[in-house]
C-alpha positions, 0 to 999 in steps of 0.5 A, a space after each residue: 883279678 878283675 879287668 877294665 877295658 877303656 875305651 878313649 874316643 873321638 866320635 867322627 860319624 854319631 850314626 856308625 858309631 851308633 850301630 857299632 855300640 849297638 852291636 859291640 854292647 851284647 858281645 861286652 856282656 856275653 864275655 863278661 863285660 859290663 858298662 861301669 862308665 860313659 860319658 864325655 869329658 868336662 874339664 882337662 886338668 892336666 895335659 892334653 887329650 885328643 879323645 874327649 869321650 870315655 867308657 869304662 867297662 868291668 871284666 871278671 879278668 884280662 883274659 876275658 877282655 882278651 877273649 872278647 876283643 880277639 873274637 870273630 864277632 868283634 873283629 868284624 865291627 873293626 870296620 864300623 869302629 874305625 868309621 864311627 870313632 878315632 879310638 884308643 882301647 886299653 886294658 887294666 887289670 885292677 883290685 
């Protein structure tokens, strides 16, 4: 069944942030993975939001997602994440 990462994010530094998506956009598509949708937020129509900014990405199934993110060559951007963004990452599995 087909998986969604998303990915909910305050940018605190563009240039880490920058090198992390540099770096984490090739492991995405080597798992599978591809981008559906980025961009900032426009309106809040209910509730609060802390995370203003939002990417969406497409996986063949949970498993893969689960294998990209417990990969050695993501967990050694962990780091660079933490630096460039406050960051929410969630998975959903969807039809």
């Amino acid at each position: 069944m087909t998986a969604y990462l998303a990915a909910r994010l305050s940018v605190k530094d563009p240039e880490a942030m920058a090198e992390y998506s540099k770096s984490a956009d090739p492991l995405i598509a080597e798992f599978g993975g591809k981008l559906l949708f980025k961009g900032g937020m426009d309106d809040v129509l209910s509730g609060e939001m802390a995370q203003p900014n939002l990417a969406v990405f497409e996986f063949p199934d949970k498993a893969a997602i689960d294998t990209f993110f417990n990969s050695a060559s993501y967990q050694a951007l962990t780091a660079i994440r933490e630096k460039g963004a406050e960051m929410i990452l969630s998975a959903h599995e969807g039809k």
